[in-house]
N, C-alpha and C positions, 0 to 999 in steps of 0.2 A: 509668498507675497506678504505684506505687511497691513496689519489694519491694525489702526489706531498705532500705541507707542509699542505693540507687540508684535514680532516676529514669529510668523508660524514655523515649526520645525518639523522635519518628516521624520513619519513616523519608524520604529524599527522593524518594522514590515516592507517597508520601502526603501530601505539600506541592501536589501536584495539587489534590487534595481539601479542603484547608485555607483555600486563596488562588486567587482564579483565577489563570489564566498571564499574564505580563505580553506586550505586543505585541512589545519586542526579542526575546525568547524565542524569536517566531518565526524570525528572521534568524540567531540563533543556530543554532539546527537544522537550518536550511537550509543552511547550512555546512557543518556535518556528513554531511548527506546528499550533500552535492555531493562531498567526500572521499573518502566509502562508496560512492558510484555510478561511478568514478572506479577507484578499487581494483579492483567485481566486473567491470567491464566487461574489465580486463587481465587479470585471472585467467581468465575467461570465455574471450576471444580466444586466448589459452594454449592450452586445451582443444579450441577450434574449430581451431587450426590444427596440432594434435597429428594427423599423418592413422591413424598405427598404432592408437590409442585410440578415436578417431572410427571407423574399420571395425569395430574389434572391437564397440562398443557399438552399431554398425549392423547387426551379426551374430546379435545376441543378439535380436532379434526380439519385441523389449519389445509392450506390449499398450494398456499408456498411461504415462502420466509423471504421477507425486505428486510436486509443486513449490509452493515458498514465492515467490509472482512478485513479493516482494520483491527477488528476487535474480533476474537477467535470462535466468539460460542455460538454466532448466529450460523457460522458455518457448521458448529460439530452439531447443532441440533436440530438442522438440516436434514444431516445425515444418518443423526438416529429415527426422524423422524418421517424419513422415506419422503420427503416433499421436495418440491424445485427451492433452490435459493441463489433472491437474484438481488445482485449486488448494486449497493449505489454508494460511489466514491468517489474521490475527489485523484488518488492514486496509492499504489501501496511501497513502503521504502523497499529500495535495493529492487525497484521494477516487477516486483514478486508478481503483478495483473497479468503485466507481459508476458512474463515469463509462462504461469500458470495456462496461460493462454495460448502458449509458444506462438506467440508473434516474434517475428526476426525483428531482433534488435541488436546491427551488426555496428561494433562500435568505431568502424570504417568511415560512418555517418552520421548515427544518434549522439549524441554527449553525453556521457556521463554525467550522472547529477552531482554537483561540487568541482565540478573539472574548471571549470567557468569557460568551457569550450561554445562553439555556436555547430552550427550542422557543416560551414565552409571552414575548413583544418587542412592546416599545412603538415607534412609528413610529420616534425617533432610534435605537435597536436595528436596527432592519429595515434603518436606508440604511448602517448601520454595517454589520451581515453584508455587505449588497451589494458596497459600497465594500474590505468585506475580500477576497470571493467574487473581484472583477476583480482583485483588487492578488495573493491567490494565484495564480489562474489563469497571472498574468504568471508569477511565481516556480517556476511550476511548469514552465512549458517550458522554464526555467533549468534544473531541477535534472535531468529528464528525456533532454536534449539529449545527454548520454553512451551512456544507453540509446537514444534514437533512430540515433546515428549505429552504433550496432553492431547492428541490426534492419536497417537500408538497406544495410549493407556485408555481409552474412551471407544477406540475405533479399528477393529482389530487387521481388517482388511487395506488398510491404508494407512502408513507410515510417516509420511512428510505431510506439512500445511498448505505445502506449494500441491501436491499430488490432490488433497481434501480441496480447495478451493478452485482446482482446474475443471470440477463439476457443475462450479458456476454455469446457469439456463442462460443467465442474462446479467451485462455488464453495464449498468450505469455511469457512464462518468461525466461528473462534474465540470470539463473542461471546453474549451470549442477547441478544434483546431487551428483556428488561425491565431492562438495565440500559444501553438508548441512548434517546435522541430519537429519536421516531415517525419511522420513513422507507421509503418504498416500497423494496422489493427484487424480483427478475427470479425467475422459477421457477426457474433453475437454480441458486439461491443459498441455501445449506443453513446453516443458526442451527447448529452442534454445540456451543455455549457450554459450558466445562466438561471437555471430553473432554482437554485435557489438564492438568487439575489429579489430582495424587494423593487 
């Protein structure tokens, strides 16, 4: 709408909502994440191999750990640290919650993220999610590959980030359902949609 002689413009957050997303979009982002995964994993390693901070925070005799497993160290130090870690998120790329979680997520009905599909798909839709479903899943052990090698090198019993974060006690997610595609979720996975908007 317009106030005064200026035209409000939407924002590029809302360009979601306007246009579906184009398919390079995805390779774009995937970029990004592989940079971002890259980063927390050095920062991470920093911390793990601080021994004076690491005692002290092994001293303190924590009860559980509130982590974003967006970011990889709240889970590894979870699990060095023998306590529950419970997740609160918004969701993880390439479905990784899901997954972790093994929720079926059959791509017969769910959408792929970047497909610009809805949950109703016509046959050429369905082999399209699928064909997208393999072609992420590849991408995905790309962009993961950072957090996997610092899981294996920290964590000697468990090898993948997907395998470290299926120990999740408790799954916070930031979303409501009414505002996703129908998808089964795990009893330990809590809708709080909302709790943190003002």
């Amino acid at each position: 709408h317009e106030t005064g002689d200026q035209k409000l413009q939407p924002s590029q957050g809302m360009a979601v909502f306007l246009k579906p997303p184009k398919f390079t979009d995805m390779f774009i982002n995937v970029e990004r994440l592989i940079n971002f995964t890259s980063t927390q994993v050095d920062s991470c390693e920093t911390l793990l191999n601080n021994k004076p901070v690491m005692s002290r925070l092994r001293g303190e005799g924590f009860d559980l750990l509130l982590t974003d497993p967006f970011l990889p160290c709240g889970s590894v130090l979870a699990h060095i640290f023998s306590i529950p870690a419970v997740y609160f998120l918004r969701g993880l790329p390439c479905e990784l919650d899901l997954k972790a979680n093994q929720c079926p997520s059959p791509p017969s009905y769910v959408p792929v993220f970047f497909s610009g599909n809805t949950d109703v798909m016509t046959y050429p839709q369905r082999v399209k999610n699928m064909i997208m479903s393999i072609l992420q899943s590849y991408i995905c052990k790309i962009m993961y590959a950072r957090f996997d090698d610092l899981v294996s090198k920290y964590i000697g019993d468990i090898t993948t980030y997907r395998e470290l974060v299926s120990h999740g006690a408790i799954w916070l997610l930031r979303y409501d359902f009414t505002f996703e595609w129908p998808k089964p979720i795990m009893p330990n996975m809590v809708l709080i949609g909302g709790i943190n908007c003002a």
